[in-house]
C-alpha positions in Angstrom: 112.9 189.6 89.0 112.8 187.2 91.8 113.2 189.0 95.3 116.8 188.7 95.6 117.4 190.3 92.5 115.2 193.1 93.4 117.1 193.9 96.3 120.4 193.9 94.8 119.2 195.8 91.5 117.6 198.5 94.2 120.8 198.0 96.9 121.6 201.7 96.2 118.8 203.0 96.5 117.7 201.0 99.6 121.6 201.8 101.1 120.8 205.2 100.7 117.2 205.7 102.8 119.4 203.2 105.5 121.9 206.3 106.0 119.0 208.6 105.9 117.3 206.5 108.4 120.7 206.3 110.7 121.5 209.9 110.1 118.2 211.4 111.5 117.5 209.1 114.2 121.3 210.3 115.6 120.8 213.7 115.0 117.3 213.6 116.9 118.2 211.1 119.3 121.3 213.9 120.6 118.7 216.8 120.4 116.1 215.1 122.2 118.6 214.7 125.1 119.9 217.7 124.9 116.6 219.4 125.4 115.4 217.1 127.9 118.6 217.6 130.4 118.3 221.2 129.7 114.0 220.9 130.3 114.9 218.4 133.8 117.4 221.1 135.1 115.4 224.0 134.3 112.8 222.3 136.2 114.8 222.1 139.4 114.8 226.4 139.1 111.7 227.4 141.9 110.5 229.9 138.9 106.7 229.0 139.1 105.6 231.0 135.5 108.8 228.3 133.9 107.9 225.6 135.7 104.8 225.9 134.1 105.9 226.5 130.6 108.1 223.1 130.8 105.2 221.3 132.0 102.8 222.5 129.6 105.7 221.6 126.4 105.9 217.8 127.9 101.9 217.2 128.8 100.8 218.9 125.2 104.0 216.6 123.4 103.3 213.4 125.6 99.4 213.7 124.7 99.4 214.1 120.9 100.7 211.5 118.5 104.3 211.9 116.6 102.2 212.9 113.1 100.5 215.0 114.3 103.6 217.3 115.7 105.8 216.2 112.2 102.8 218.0 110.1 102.0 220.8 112.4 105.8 221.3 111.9 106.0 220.8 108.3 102.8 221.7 107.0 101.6 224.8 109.5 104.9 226.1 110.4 105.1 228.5 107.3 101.7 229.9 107.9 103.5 231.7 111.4 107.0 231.7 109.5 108.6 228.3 110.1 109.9 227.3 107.1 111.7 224.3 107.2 112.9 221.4 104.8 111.8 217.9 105.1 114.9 216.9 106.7 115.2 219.7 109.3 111.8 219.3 109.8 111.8 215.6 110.7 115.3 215.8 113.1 113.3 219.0 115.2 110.4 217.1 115.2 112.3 214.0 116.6 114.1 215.6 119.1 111.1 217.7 120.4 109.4 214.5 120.5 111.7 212.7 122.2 113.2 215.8 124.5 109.4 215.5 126.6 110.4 211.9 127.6 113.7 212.6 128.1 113.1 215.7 130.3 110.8 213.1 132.6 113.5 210.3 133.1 116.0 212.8 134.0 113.5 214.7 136.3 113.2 210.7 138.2 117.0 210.5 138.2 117.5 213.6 139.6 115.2 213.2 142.5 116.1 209.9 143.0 119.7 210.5 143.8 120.4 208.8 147.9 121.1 212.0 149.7 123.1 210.3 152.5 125.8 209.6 149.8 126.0 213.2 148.2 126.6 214.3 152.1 129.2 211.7 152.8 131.1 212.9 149.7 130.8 216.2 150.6 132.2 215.7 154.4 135.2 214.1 152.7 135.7 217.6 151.1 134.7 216.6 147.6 134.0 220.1 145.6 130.1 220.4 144.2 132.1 219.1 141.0 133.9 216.6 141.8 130.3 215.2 143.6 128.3 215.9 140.0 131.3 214.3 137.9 131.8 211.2 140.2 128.9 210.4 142.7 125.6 211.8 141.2 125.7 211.6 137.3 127.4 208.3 137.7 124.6 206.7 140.2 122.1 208.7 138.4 122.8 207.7 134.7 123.1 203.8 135.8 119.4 203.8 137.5 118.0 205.5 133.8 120.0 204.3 131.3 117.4 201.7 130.7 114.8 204.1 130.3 116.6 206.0 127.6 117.2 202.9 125.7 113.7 202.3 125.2 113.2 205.6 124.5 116.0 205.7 121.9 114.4 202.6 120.8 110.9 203.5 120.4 112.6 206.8 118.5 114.3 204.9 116.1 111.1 202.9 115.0 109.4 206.8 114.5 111.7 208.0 112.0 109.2 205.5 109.5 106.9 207.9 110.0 109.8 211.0 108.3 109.0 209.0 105.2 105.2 210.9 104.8 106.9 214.3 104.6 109.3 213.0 101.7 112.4 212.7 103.9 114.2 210.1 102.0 115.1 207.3 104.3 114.6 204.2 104.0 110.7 203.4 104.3 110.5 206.5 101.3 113.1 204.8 99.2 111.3 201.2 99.5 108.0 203.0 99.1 109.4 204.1 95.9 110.8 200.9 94.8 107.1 199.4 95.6 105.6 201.7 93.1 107.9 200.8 90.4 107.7 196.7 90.7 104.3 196.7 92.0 105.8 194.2 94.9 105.6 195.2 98.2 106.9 192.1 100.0 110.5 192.4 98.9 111.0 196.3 100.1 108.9 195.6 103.2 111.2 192.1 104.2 114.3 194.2 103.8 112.4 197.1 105.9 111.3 194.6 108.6 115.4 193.2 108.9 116.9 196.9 108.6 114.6 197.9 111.3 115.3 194.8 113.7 119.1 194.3 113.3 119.3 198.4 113.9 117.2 197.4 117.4 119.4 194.8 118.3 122.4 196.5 118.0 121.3 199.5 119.8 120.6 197.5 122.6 123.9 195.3 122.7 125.8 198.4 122.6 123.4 200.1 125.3 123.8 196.9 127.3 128.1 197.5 127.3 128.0 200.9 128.3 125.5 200.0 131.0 128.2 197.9 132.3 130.7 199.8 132.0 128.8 202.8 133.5 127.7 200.5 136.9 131.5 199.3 137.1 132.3 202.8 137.3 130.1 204.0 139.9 130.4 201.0 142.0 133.8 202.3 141.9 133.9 205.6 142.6 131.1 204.9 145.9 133.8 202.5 147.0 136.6 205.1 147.2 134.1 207.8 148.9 133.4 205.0 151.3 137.3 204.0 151.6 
């Protein structure tokens, strides 16, 4: 078969890992910033033992490669009582992973709120709410949503690496159709397009809610200043 009609004959299959592939990246990408808002807010608590705690969990996750934590996970886990499946395995292990630089960029938006506008707000009798919901995550989500992307980015291309602990998504499923031609190129090409027209949409996508996030801050700063 030539490689078009590999791709079809295997289109399944290949369909299959894709969702696989979609499916865990979501799951971890929503864990990871789950526990890296909770991680940056936790910080913010002057509870020195925590603070130490949190910064040991980002340093030690930041400083050891992704394998490394998926087979500690998957492999040593049931030795102190972890047992997990592949699956669950790989979505904790992404969102750990990714929660550590999460935790970091919302650490840097937090601090780098302006002050001077959370006080103006306030003066015009704004509630602490109403200052969270309209001034500070606002200004703070449009100075880091780049920084997320690329972090949601670089997460997507680490659910390849899932494949190694049999998840089956899509680098397993053309691993599997590699053993059975004995053709890499043709699993690998579609591989290679999956993986950038995934990329590229993330980042259109990211690049209209950016917009939409800055109109709405610009916004709501107008009417505290009005």
């Amino acid at each position: 078969m030539n490689m078009l009609q590999t791709l079809w004959h295997y289109a399944p299959l290949l369909l299959s890992g894709a969702g696989v592939t979609l499916w865990t990246w979501l799951l971890g990408s929503v864990l990871g910033l789950a526990i890296g808002a909770s991680v940056a807010l936790l910080r913010r608590l002057p509870v020195r033992p925590l603070q130490w705690v949190l910064r040991i969990y980002i340093e030690i996750i930041r400083g050891t490669p992704f394998l490394l934590q998926l087979f500690l996970l998957y492999s040593g886990g049931p030795s102190i009582g972890i047992r997990l499946s592949a699956l669950t395995a790989g979505v904790v292990c992404l969102g750990v992973h990714a929660g550590a630089y999460f935790a970091e960029v919302f650490r840097a938006g937090f601090e780098g709120l302006p002050k001077g506008q959370i006080e103006a707000a306030s003066s015009f009798g704004m509630t602490s709410f109403q200052i969270l919901y309209r001034i500070s995550l606002p200004t703070m989500l449009v100075a880091i949503f780049p920084s997320i992307v690329s972090i949601l980015i670089s997460l997507s291309k680490e659910t390849v690496i899932l494949s190694i602990i049999t998840v089956p998504n899509l680098m397993y499923q053309v691993q599997s159709m590699t053993v059975e031609t004995y053709s890499a190129f043709s699993g690998i090409a579609a591989l290679a397009v999956f993986y950038w027209v995934f990329v590229e949409c993330v980042a259109r996508f990211s690049a209209l809610i950016e917009y939409r996030l800055t109109l709405f801050a610009r916004r709501d700063s107008a009417e505290v200043r009005a």
